[in-house]
Residue, then its C-alpha position, 0 to 999 in steps of 0.5 A: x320891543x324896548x328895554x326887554x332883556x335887560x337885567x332887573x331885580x323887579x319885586x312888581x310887574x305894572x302891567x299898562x295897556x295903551x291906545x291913543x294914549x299921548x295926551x296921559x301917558x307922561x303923568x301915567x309914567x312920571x306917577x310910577x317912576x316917582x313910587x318910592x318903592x323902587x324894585x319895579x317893572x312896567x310893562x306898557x303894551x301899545x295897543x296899535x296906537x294912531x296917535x304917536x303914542x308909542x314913539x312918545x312912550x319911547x322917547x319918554x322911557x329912553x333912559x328908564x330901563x325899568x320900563x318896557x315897551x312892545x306893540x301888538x300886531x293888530x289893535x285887541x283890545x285892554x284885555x288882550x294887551x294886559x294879559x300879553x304884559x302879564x305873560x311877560x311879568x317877571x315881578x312876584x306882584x302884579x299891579x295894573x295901571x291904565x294909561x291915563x291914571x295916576x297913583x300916589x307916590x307911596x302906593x306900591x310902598x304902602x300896599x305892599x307893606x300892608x300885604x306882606x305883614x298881613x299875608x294877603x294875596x289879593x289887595x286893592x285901595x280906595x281911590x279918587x276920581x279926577x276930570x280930564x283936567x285932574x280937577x277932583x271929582x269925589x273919592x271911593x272908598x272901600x270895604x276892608x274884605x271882599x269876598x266872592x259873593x260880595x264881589x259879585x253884587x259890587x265891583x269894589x277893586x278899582x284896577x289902578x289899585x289892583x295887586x296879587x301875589x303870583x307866589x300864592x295864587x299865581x298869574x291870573x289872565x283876563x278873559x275876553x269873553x266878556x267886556x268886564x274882564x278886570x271885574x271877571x278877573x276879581x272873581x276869578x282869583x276869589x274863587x281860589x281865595x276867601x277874601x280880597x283885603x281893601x285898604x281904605x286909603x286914598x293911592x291913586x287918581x282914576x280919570x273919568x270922561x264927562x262925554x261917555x259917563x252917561x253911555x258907559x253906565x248903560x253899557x256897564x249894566x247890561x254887560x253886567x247881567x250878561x256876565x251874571x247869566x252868560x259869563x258866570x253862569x248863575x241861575x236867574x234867581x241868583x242873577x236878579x239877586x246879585x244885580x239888583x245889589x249892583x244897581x242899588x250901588x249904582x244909584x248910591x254912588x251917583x246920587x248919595x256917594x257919602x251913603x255909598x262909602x258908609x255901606x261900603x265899609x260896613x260889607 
């Protein structure tokens, strides 16, 4: 366990898990340590890493005592390693950043400006998609309110773009009863809340992978109607309904992405 105990004033806890993550992680962490909101902690949990990640993280980090860094005992998964950064956080606002993802330099600023003068406490933000080599790939927009039901026919959160406000809602933990378990979170914490408030400008950078788009989309989707029926527990009528608007989307955003933004911002 690196840099816990020592005193911070952290207003945000970024919560990163972290496997085999040594190729990202530099820009992962430049992308934090360059915000220009600065009242931050980042809390990088290693999830049994194999390749050097963590004795890179650590060298990385050695003179930045706003980040954290601990290792899990046994390799648990995204879910398990978030939620042990979340047990931890000490910052009001909770904000998630992958380990291969980047975000913009103004981003906590920006989105916690708008949340604070609005009262929010649950925000997201549209995002850009980027190739292992950071070559842009096109850009995701997002609907200016989400609520429960909406949320269940489209994931529109991108987890990079994630933040809640412990002080109104308080901390929310993953489940690991399904592999959707961000999308699971969302709705979660908008049974509590009406709406999930979207910022339709860009503040980070996902990074996608040529080599599993193709299978990850088949996953996304059974494991989908899984949630619906097993996790959420909604009725078929109910389950049909909701994924047939999810694969709607689906095929919008990969065939007619401009089509997609558009019905997004209209919901």
């Amino acid at each position: 366990m690196k840099n816990f105990g020592k005193q911070h004033s952290a207003v945000v806890s970024i919560i990163t898990p972290s496997y085999n993550s040594s190729k990202f992680i530099s820009e992962t962490i430049n992308s934090v340590v360059s915000q220009t909101f600065t009242c931050w902690e980042m809390i990088i949990v290693d999830d049994c890493s194999i390749d050097g990640s963590f004795d890179k993280i650590s060298e990385l980090i050695e003179s930045e005592p706003r980040i954290k860094l601990i290792s899990l005992d046994i390799n648990s998964g995204a879910a398990t390693a978030r939620n042990k950064a979340i047990e931890l956080a000490v910052g009001r606002y909770i904000a998630f950043l992958d380990s291969d993802d980047l975000w913009y330099p103004n981003k906590l600023e920006y989105q916690l400006s708008f949340m604070k003068e609005n009262n929010i406490a649950f925000c997201y933000s549209a995002y850009e998609k980027v190739d292992e080599n950071g070559n842009f790939i096109g850009s995701m927009g997002v609907p200016e309110k989400s609520s429960y039901r909406d949320m269940l026919k489209t994931c529109y959160v991108g987890c990079l773009t994630a933040i809640y406000d412990t002080e109104k809602i308080g901390k929310f933990y993953m489940p690991s009863s399904t592999k959707r378990e961000d999308f699971a979170t969302w709705i979660n914490i908008l049974k509590k809340i009406d709406y999930a408030y979207g910022l339709n400008e860009v503040l980070a950078k996902y990074r996608v992978y040529s080599a599993q788009i193709s299978a990850s989309k088949v996953k996304m989707a059974k494991e989908t109607w899984r949630f619906y029926r097993e996790v959420e527990r909604l009725g078929l009528f109910s389950s049909l309904y909701y994924f047939s608007h999810y694969a709607l989307r689906g095929v919008l955003r990969a065939k007619f992405p401009s089509a997609a933004r558009f019905l997004g911002v209209l919901q």
